[in-house]
C-alpha positions in Angstrom: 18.7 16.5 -32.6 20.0 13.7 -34.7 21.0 11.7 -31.5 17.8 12.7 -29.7 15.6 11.3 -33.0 17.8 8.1 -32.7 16.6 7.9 -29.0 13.0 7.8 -29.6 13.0 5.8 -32.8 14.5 3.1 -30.2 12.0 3.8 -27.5 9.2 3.2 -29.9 10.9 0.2 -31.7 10.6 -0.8 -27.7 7.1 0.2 -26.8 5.8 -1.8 -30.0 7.5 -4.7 -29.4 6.1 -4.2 -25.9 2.3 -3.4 -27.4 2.4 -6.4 -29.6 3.3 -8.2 -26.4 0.5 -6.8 -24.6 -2.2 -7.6 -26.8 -1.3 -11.5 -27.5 -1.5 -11.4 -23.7 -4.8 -9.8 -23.2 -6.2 -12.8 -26.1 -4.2 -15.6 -24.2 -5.6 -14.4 -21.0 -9.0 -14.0 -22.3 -8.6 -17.8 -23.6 -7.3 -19.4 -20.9 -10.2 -17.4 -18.8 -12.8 -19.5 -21.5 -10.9 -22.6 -21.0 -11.3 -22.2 -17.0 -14.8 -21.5 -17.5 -15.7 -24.5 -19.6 -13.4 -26.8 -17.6 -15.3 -25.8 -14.1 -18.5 -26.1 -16.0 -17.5 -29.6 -17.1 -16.6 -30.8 -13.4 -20.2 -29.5 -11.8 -22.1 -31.7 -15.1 -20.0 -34.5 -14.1 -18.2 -34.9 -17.2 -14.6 -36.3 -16.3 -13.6 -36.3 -19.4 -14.3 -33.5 -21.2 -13.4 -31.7 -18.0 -9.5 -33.1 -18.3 -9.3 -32.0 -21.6 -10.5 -28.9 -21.0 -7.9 -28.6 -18.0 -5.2 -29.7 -20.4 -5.8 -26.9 -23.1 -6.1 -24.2 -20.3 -2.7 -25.7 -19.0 -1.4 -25.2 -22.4 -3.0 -21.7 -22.6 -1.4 -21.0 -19.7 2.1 -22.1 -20.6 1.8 -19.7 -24.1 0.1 -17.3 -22.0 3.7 -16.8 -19.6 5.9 -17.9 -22.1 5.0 -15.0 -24.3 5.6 -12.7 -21.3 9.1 -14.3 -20.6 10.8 -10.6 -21.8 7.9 -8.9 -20.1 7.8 -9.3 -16.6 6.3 -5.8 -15.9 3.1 -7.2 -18.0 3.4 -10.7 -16.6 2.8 -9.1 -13.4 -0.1 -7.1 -14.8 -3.9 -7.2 -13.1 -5.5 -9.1 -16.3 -2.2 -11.7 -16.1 -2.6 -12.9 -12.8 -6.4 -12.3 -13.0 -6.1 -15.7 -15.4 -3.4 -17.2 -13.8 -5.9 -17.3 -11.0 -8.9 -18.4 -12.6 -6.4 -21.6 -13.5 -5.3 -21.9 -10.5 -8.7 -22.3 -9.6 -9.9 -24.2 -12.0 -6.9 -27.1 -11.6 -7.9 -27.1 -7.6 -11.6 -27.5 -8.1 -11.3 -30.1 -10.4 -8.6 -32.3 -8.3 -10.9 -31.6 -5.4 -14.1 -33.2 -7.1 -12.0 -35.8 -9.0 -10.6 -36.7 -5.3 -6.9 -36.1 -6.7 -4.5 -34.9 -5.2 -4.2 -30.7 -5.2 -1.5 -29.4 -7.5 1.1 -27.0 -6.2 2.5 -23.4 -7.6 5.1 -24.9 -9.0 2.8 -27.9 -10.9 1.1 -25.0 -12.5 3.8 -22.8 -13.1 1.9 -19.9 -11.1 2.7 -17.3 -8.7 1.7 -18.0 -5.0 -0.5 -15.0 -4.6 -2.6 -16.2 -7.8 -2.2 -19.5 -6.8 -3.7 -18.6 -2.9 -6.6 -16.4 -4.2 -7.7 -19.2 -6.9 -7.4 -21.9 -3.9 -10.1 -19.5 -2.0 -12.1 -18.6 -5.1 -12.7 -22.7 -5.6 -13.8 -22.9 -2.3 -17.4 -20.9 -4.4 -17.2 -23.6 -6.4 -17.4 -26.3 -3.6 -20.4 -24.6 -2.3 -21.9 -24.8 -5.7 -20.9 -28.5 -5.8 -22.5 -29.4 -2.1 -25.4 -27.7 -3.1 -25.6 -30.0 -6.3 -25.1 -33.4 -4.4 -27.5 -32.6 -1.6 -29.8 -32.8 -3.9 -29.1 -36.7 -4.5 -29.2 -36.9 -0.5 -25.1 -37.7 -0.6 -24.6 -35.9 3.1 -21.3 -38.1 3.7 -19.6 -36.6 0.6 -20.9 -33.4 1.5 -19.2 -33.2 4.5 -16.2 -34.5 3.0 -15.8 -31.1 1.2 -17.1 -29.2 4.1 -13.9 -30.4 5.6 -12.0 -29.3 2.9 -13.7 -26.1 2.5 -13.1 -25.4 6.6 -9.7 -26.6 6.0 -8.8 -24.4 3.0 -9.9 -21.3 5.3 -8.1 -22.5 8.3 -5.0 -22.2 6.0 -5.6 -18.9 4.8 -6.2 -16.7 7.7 -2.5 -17.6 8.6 -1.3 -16.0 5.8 -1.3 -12.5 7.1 0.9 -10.2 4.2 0.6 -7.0 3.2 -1.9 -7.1 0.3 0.3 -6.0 -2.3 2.4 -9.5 -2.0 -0.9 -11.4 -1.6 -3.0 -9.9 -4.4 -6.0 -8.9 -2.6 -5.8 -12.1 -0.3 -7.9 -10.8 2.5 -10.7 -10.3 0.5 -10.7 -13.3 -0.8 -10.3 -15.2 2.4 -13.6 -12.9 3.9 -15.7 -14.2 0.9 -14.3 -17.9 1.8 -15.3 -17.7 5.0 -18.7 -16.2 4.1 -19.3 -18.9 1.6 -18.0 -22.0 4.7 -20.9 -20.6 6.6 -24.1 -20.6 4.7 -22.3 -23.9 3.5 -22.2 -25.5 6.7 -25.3 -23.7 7.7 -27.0 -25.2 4.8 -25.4 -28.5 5.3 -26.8 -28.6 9.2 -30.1 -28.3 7.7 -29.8 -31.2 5.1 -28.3 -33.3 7.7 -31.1 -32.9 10.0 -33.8 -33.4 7.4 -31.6 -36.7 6.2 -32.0 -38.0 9.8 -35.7 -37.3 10.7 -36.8 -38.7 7.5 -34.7 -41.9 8.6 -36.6 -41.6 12.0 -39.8 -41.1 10.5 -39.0 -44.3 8.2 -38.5 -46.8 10.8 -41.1 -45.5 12.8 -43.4 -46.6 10.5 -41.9 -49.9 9.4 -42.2 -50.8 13.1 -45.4 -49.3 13.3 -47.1 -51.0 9.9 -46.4 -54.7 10.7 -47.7 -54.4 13.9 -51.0 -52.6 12.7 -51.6 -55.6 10.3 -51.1 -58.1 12.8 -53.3 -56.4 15.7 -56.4 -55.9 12.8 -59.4 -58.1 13.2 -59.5 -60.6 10.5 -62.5 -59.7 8.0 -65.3 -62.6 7.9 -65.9 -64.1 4.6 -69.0 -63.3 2.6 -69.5 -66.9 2.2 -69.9 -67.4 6.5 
């Protein structure tokens, strides 16, 4: 019994060192969740610099975030880890996207592909929120500048054909993607078509204008 009680005394020294672990985690991944949040919000009000300061303390909640999990691996790999790992991942691509920088890899964020893949697909949400935002300041070009991307990202994606237990749901992800490049292009058809007809209709009537003022009669003076 004695060695049995010396057992379990060491299993529970082990599970509370593993607890304690658990629960910085969950407030680390909770942070760097609110840090995403903010950052993405930052990028859509056009606010480049707030928005890199925001990406730089989610890069450093991120960094805490693992580094506490270094002895954990089992919890590192847990649903509410790589749920925030993702939501960086996706917040560092959306805001290299809209900043026109270049995209950051895995290994620049220190993030595991299949978080990495599914926050590359979640930003593509946010690039449908951001066309949405600049047609509405008649910037087509740009617009189909990140329709490109958008069609791009997907094209990507679909290749990547793994079970979904090394992907982290990835086929989900690249359904909603290619739900969102739809209505987005769908949408974008629409603008495009408006942009040009209103360009008709505009020279159509500066051609139209002069040449009604020069074929009206001239007006006799009240004085004649």
């Amino acid at each position: 019994m004695e060695e049995l009680r010396t057992i379990v005394e060491h299993i529970q020294a082990t599970l509370e060192e593993k607890n304690a672990a658990r629960e910085e985690a969950l407030a680390r991944s909770r942070e760097l969740i609110r840090c995403c949040a903010n950052t993405i919000r930052a990028v859509h009000r056009g606010e480049r610099d707030n928005a890199k300061a925001l990406l730089g303390q989610a890069a450093e909640a991120a960094r805490l975030l693992a580094a506490g999990l270094a002895d954990h691996p089992d919890l590192y790999h847990t649903g509410y880890t790589q749920d925030a790992l993702k939501e960086f991942a996706e917040a560092s691509i959306t805001h290299a996207i809209v900043m026109q920088q270049p995209l950051p890899s895995p290994e620049d964020l220190n993030v595991p592909s299949a978080a990495y893949l599914n926050g590359l697909g979640e930003a593509m949400g946010e690039m449908r929120r951001y066309v949405l935002d600049i047609l509405r300041h008649a910037e087509v070009g740009r617009c189909e500048h990140i329709l490109q991307v958008m069609e791009d990202v997907y094209s990507l994606l679909v290749t990547v054909d793994y079970p979904e237990s090394l992907t982290g749901g990835l086929r989900r992800t690249t359904d909603m993607v290619r739900g969102v490049l739809e209505r987005t292009r769908g949408d974008l058809t629409v603008a495009a078509r408006q942009d040009a007809l209103q360009r008709a209709l505009q020279q159509l009537h500066g051609s139209i204008v002069p040449g009604m003022a020069q074929d009206e009669p001239a007006r006799e003076s009240p004085h004649d």
